[in-house]
C-alpha positions as CSV (number, residue, x, y, z in Angstrom):
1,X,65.4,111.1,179.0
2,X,66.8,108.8,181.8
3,X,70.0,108.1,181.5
4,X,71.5,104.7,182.9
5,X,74.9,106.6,182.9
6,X,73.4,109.1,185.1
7,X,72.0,106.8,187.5
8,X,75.0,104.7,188.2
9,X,77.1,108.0,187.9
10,X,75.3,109.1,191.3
11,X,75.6,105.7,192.8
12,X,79.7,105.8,192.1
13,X,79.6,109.0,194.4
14,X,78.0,107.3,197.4
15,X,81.4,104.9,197.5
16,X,83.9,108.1,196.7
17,X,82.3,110.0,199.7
18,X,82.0,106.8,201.9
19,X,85.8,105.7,200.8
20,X,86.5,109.5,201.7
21,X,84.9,109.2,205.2
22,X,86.9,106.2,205.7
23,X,90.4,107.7,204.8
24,X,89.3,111.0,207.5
25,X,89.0,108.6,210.1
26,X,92.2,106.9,209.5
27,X,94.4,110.1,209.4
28,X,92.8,111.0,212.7
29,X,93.7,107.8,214.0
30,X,97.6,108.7,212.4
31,X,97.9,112.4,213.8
32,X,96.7,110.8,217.4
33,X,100.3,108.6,217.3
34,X,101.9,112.1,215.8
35,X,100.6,113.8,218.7
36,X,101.6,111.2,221.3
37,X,105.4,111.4,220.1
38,X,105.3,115.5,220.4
39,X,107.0,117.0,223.2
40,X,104.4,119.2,225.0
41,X,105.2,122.6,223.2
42,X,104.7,121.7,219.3
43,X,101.3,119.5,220.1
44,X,98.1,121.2,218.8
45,X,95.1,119.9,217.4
46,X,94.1,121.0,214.5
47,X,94.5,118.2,213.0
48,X,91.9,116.6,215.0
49,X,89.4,119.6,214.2
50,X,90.5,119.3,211.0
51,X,89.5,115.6,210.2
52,X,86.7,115.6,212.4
53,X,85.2,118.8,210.2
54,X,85.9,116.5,207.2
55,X,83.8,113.8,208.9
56,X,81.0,115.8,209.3
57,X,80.9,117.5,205.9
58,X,81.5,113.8,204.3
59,X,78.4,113.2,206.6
60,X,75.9,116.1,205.8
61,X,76.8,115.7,201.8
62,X,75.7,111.9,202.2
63,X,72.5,112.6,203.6
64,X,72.1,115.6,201.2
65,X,72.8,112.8,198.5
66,X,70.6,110.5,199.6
67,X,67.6,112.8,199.7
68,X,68.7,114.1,196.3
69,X,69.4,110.9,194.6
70,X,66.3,107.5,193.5
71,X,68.6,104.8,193.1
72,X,71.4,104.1,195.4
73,X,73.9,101.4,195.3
74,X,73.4,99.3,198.4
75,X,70.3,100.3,200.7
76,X,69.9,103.4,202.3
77,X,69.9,102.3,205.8
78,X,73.3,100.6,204.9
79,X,74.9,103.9,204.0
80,X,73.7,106.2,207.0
81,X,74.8,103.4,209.0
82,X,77.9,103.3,207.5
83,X,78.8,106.9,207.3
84,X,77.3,107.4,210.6
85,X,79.5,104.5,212.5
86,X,82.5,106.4,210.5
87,X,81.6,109.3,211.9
88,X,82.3,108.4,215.3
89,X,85.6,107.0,214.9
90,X,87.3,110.6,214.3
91,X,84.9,112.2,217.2
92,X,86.2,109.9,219.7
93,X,89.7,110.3,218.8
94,X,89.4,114.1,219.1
95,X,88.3,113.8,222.3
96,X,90.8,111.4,223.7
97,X,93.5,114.1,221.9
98,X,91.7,117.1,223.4
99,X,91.7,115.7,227.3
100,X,95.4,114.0,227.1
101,X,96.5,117.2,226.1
102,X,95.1,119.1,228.8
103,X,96.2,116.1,231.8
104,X,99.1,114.4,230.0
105,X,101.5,116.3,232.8
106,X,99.2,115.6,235.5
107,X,98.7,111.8,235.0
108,X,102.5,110.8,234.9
109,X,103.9,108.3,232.7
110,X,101.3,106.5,230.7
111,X,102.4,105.4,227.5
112,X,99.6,105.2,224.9
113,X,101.6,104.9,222.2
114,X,101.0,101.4,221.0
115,X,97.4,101.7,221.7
116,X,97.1,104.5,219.3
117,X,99.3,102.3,216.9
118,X,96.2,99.7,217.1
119,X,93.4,102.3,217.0
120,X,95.8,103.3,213.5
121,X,95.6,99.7,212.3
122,X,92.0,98.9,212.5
123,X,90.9,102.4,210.9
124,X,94.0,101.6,207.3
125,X,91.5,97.8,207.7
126,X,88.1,99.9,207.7
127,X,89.7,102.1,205.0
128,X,90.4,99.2,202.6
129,X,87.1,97.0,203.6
130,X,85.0,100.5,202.3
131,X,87.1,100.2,199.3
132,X,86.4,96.9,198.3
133,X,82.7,97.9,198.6
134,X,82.8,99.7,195.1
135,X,84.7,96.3,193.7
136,X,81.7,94.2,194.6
137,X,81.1,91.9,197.2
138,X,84.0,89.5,197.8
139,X,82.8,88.0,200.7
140,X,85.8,85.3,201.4
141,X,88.3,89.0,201.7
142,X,86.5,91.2,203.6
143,X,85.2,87.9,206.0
144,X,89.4,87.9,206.3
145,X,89.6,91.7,206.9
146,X,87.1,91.4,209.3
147,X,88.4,88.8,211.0
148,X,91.5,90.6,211.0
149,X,89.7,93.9,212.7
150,X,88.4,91.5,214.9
151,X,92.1,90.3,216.2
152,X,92.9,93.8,216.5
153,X,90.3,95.1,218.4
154,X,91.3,92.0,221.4
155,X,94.2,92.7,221.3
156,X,94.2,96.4,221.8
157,X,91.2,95.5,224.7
158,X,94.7,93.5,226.4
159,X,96.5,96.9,226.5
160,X,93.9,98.8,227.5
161,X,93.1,96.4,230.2
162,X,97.2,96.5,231.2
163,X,96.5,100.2,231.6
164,X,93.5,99.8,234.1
165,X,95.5,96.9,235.7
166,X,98.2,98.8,236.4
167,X,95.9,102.1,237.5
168,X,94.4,99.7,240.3
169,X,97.1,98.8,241.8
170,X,100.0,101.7,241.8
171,X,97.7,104.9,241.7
172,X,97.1,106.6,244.9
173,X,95.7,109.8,244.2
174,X,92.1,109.2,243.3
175,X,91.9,112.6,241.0
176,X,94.4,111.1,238.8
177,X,92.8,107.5,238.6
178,X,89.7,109.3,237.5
179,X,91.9,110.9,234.5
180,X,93.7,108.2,233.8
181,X,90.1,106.0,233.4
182,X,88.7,108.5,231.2
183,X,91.6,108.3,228.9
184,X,91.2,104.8,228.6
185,X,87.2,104.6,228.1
186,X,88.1,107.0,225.2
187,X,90.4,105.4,223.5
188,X,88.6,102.1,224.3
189,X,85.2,103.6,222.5
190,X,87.5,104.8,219.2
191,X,88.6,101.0,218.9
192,X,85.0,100.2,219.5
193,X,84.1,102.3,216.5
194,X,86.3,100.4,214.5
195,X,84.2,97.3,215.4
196,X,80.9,99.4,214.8
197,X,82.0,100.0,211.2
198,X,83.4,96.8,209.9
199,X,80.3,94.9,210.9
200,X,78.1,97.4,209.3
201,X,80.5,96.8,205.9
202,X,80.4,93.2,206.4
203,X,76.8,92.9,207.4
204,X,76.2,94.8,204.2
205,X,78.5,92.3,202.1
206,X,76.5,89.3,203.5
207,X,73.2,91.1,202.3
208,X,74.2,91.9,199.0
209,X,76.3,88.2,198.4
């Protein structure tokens, strides 16, 4: 017999693995300003592999769902977009961790500290607009928390363009400019992500409204 409770039952775990997703991202985002504040001999990052493993399992078990599952709370395009945009977030930060780590003594003193702290702040907003997906569509609060990732995501573009503005005009040795302008596309693309997902969660709230 089809069971109503059933259905919606499956429906429930598309939100729970999405909300998971979201929360992975952030704590990636949270062990990136961790690992900026380490001296050199405690960093590691398995934290990074860590969360980005969680990403991808969150990832694979949402497809798996969807093939699995007839009736889905919002559209199906909407969550592989979602959980794909999320995704990303964590793989970018891992790489930005995985190269500063390797050049941090060679590119002198860059301080990305309050970069990461934005990158930290968009990815709690992205946490809490996935979260007020499963409470229904309150458009008027997540048009504000987008709005909000919006403000962030300038003003973390200032810093970052602080950091090239300052590479441009003090660097000399061309080797390091080259590391010091791959560190900031990096961490540039993370805060990107950012963007990527809280348009895809407010595109889908303006669908479903």
């Amino acid at each position: 017999m089809f069971s109503l409770q059933a259905m919606f039952g499956k429906g429930d775990r598309f939100y729970t693995l999405l909300e998971a997703s979201a929360q992975a991202a952030r704590q990636s985002a949270q062990a990136l300003g961790e690992l900026l504040a380490q001296p050199s001999e405690l960093r590691s990052l398995e934290q990074f592999k860590l969360a980005r493993q969680r990403e991808k399992n969150l990832a694979a078990e949402i497809s798996l769902a969807l093939v699995d599952t007839f009736v889905t709370p919002l559209e199906r395009e909407d969550i592989e977009g979602l959980s794909a945009a999320l995704y990303k977030i964590p793989k970018h930060v891992e790489k930005f961790a995985e190269r500063w780590v390797l050049v941090s003594e060679r590119i002198g003193d860059v301080d990305f500290t309050a970069r990461a702290a934005m990158l930290e702040r968009a990815c709690t907003v992205i946490e809490e607009m996935v979260a007020l997906l499963r409470k229904g569509m309150h458009i008027d609060r997540m048009k504000a928390l987008n709005d909000r990732l919006q403000v962030i995501e300038g003003e973390a573009d200032r810093l970052i363009l602080e950091l090239y503005r300052d590479t441009y005009t003090n660097e000399m040795d061309p080797l390091c400019y080259l590391l010091r302008r791959d560190l900031f596309e990096l961490l540039e693309k993370a805060i990107d992500r950012c963007r990527d997902a809280g348009n895809v969660v407010y595109t889908v709230v303006l669908k479903n409204s």
